[in-house]
ZAMARGU-4260 file (C-alpha; in steps of 0.2 Angstrom, whole numbers, plus 5000, padded with zeros to 4 digits):
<rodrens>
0) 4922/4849/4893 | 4932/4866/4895 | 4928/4875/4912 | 4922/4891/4911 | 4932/4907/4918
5) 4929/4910/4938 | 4916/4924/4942 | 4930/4934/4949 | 4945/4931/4935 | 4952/4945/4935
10) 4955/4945/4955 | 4959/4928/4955 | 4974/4930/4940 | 4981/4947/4949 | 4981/4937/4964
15) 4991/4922/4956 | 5004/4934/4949 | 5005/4944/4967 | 5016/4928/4970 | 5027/4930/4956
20) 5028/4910/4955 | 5025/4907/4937 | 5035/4902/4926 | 5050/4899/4942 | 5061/4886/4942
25) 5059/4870/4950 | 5063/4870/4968 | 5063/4856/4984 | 5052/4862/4995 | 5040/4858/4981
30) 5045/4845/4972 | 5046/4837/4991 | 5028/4841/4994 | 5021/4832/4978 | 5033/4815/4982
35) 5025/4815/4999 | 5008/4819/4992 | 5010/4803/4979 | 5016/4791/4991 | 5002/4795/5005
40) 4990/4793/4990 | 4998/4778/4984 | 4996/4786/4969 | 5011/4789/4953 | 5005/4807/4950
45) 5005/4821/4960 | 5003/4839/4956 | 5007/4860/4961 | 4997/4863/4948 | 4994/4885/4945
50) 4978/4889/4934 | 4984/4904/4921 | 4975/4911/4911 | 4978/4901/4897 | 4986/4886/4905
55) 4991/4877/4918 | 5005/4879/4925 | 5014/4866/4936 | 5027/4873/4951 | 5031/4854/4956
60) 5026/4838/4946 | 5030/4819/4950 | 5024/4808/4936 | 5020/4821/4921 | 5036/4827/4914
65) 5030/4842/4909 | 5031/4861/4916 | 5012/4867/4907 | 4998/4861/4897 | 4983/4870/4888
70) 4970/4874/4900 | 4956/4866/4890 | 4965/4851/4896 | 4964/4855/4913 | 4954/4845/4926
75) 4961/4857/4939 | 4952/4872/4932 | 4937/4864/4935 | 4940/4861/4952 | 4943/4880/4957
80) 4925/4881/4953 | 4921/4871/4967 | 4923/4869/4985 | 4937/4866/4993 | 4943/4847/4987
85) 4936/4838/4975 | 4937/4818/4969 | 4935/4812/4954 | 4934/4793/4954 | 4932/4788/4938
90) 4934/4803/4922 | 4926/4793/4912 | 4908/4793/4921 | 4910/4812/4927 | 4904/4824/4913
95) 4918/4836/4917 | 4931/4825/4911 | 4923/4811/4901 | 4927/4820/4884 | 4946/4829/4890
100) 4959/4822/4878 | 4969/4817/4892 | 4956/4806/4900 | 4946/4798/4885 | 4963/4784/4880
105) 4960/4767/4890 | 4977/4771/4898 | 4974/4790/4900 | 4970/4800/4918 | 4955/4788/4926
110) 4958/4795/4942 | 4957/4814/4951 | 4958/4820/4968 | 4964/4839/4972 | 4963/4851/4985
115) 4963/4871/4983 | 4978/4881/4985 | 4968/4897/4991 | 4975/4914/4994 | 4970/4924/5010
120) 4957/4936/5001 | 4949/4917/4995 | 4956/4915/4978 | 4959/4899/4973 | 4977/4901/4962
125) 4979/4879/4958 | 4978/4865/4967 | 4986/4852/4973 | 4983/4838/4967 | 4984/4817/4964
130) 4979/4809/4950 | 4979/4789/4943 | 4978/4780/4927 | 4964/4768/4936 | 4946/4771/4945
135) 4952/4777/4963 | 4947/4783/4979 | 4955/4790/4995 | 4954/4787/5011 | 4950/4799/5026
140) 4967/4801/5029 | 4975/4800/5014 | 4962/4816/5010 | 4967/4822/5027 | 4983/4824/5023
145) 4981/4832/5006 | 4972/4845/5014 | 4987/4848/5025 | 4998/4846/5010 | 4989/4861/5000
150) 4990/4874/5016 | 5009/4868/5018 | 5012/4876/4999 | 5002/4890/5002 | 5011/4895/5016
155) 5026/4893/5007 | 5019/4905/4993 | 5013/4918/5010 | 5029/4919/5018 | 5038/4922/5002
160) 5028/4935/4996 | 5027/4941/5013 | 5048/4942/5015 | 5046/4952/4997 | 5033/4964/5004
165) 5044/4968/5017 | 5060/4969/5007 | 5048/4984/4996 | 5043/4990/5012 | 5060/4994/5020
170) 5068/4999/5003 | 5054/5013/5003 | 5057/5015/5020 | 5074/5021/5018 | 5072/5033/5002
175) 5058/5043/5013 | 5070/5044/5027 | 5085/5049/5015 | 5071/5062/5006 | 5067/5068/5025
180) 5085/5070/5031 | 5090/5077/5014 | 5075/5092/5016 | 5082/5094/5034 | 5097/5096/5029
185) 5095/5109/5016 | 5084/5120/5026 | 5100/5119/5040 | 5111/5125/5023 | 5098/5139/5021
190) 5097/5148/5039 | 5116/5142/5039 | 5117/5158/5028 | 5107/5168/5038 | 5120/5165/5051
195) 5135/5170/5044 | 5127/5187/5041 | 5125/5188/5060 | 5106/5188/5060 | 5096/5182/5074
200) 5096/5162/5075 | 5081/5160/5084 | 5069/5157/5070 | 5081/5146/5062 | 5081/5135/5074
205) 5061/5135/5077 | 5060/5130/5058 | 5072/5116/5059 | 5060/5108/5074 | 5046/5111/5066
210) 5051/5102/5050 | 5060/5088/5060 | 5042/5085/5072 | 5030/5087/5055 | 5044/5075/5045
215) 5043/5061/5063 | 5024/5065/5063 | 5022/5059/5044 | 5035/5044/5046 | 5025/5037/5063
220) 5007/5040/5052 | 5014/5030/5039 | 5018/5015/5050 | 5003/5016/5057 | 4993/5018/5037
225) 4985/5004/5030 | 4986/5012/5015 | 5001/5010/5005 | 5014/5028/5001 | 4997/5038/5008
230) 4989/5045/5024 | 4972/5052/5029 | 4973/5072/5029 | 4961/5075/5044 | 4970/5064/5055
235) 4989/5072/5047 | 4983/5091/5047 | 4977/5088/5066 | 4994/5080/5072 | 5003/5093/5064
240) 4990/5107/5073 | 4995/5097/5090 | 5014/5101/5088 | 5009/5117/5085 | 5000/5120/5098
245) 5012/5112/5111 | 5024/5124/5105 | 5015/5140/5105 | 5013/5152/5118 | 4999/5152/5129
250) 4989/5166/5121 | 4988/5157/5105 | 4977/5142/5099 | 4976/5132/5084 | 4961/5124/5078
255) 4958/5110/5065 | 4946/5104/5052 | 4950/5091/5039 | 4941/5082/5027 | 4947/5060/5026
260) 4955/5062/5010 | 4971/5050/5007 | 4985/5061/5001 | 5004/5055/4997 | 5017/5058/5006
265) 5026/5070/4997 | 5010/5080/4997 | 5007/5078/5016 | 5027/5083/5018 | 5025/5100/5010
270) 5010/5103/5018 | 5016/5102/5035 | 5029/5113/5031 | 5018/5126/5022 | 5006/5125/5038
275) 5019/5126/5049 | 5028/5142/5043 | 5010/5149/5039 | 5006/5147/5061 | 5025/5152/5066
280) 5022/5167/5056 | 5006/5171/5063 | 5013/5167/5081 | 5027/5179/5079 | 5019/5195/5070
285) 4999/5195/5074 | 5000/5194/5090 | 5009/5205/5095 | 5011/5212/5117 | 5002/5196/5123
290) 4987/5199/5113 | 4976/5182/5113 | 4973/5176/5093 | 4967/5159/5085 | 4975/5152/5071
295) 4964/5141/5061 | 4966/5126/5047 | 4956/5118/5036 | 4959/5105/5021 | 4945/5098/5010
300) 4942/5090/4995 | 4931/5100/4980 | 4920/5095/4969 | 4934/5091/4954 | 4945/5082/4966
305) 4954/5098/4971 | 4962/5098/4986 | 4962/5114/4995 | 4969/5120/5012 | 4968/5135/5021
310) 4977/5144/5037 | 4968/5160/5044 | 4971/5171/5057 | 4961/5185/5070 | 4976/5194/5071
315) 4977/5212/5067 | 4973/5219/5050 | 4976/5236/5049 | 4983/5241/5035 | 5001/5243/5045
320) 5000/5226/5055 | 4997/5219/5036 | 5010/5227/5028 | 5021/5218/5042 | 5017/5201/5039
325) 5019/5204/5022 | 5036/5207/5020 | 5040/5197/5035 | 5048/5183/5038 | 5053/5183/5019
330) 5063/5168/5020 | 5048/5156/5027 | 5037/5164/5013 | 5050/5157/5002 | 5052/5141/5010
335) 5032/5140/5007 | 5031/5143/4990 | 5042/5131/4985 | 5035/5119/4997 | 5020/5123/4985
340) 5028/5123/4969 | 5036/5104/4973 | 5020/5097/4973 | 5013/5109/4955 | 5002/5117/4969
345) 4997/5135/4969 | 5000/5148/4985 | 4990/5163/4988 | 4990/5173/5005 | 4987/5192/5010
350) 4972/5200/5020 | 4957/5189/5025 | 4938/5191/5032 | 4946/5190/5050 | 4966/5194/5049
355) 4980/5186/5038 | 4976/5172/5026 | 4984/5158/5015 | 4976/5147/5004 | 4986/5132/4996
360) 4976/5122/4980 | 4983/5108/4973 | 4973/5101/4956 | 4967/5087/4957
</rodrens>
């Protein structure tokens, strides 16, 4: 009798192939596992045997000389039905194997004991198991010690894939470093200009912090994420408020309210930037004489998945004071715009209800 598909196939195969195991060569630390597992059993076959999706595929095998079989031979896919170890002591009488082609000959498979190889989200991926040509049974110990057997190959197959996440990990680590440094850089090359027409340095060197503290912001976020080339905007958008605020002058204060919405992180890079230069700008021509302001930010997520974030002042906004910010700062309004345009988002900004306003929309 064929076994039917697991409830949760689909889950269960992309799991199996998170390994990358299949279809590997041959390898000790395997084939050492199933020798030990076939002498403790006292048994001639023993099994690393990986249920596919339309076979069975064996990592390490002693006494089958083969590397697959069709899965409607398969004893093993029966057993990932089941608990966690099963025993079979005679196919002929158990209704799961009595009529498998492998079992039916009088000197076919008579005899099947496996345990589960078992991922940690609970898939089973295969088994490892022992298998006679003879009416069995095993011993406590000899069950014991396929038990052991089984979580000894999966922790094999963890570490590996473990050792391979982290090689991902770290190669991703160093492009978003190299993409940070290299956006540092070019903003250094851009006020570098600035420089050599004698103008004032004072901003420039404002802008490079602020990028460098948004830029070590997003990188320590990241570490701490558990979601993979993403962070949460709220939690993001009120770090980079933070830094803002510890570097703004006491009559200034900055507010923020964020929607939990996961963003990437070249969308959350281009963000702090366009917040950052949206505050400093507000800091240097709003509030002007000591005059105490409030700079607030907000991101949300619309209906259609837009993303939308916002940076207001209460500075003044008479017609002149407006006019100033306008064409101030000309640079950092380019700076934000292509910020914007890097990530296919749109940038408004001009008068608002209270002062001087920017909105930032990025389609969903």
């Amino acid at each position: 009798m064929e076994a039917a598909p697991h409830p949760q196939q689909a889950l269960r195969l992309e799991t199996l192939r998170k390994y990358e195991i299949l279809d590997t060569p041959r390898e000790t630390d395997f084939d050492e596992i199933v020798e030990l597992a076939s002498k403790i059993c006292n048994v001639p076959i023993s099994v690393v045997n990986l249920i596919d999706e339309e076979r069975q595929w064996f990592k390490a095998e002693v006494g089958i000389g083969a590397r697959e079989t069709p899965l409607a031979t398969s004893i093993c896919s029966h057993v990932v039905l089941s608990s966690d170890f099963v025993e079979i002591n005679d196919t002929h009488k158990d209704p799961r194997t009595a009529d498998n082609e492998l079992c039916m000959p009088a000197d076919g498979l008579r005899f099947y004991a496996g345990a589960l190889l078992k991922a940690k989200n609970g898939m089973p991926i295969g088994t490892l198991c022992v298998l006679d040509n003879k009416p069995n049974a095993l011993n406590d110990f000899q069950k014991s010690a396929l038990h052991t057997l089984a979580r000894q190959v999966m922790r094999e197959l963890d570490l590996r894939l473990a050792l391979r996440e982290q090689k991902v990990l770290r190669n991703e680590i160093d492009h978003r470093v190299k993409n940070s440094l290299q956006s540092v850089a070019s903003l250094v090359r851009v006020y570098k200009g600035r420089a050599e027409r004698g103008e004032d340095m004072a901003d420039a060197f404002d802008a490079i912090g602020r990028r460098i503290e948004a830029t070590a912001a997003l990188h320590q976020m990241l570490h701490d994420s558990p979601l993979d080339d993403a962070v949460m905007m709220d939690d993001f958008l009120k770090e980079i408020a933070s830094l803002l605020q510890d570097s703004a002058p006491d009559n200034v204060s900055i507010s923020c309210d964020a929607s939990p919405v996961a963003i990437s992180t070249s969308v959350a890079s281009s963000i702090a930037v366009i917040v950052s230069e949206f505050v400093a700008n507000s800091i240097k021509h709003a509030f002007v004489d000591g005059q105490s302001g409030h700079v607030a930010i907000s991101g949300k997520s619309l209906a259609d998945g837009t993303l939308e974030i916002t940076c207001e002042d209460n500075g003044d906004a008479s017609p002149e004071s407006t006019a100033t910010k306008t064409s101030a700062n000309g640079l950092g309004k380019r700076i934000m715009k292509a910020s914007a345009s890097q990530i296919g988002a749109t940038f408004e900004n001009g008068p608002g209800p209270k002062g001087y306003r920017m909105v930032l929309t990025l389609p969903g």
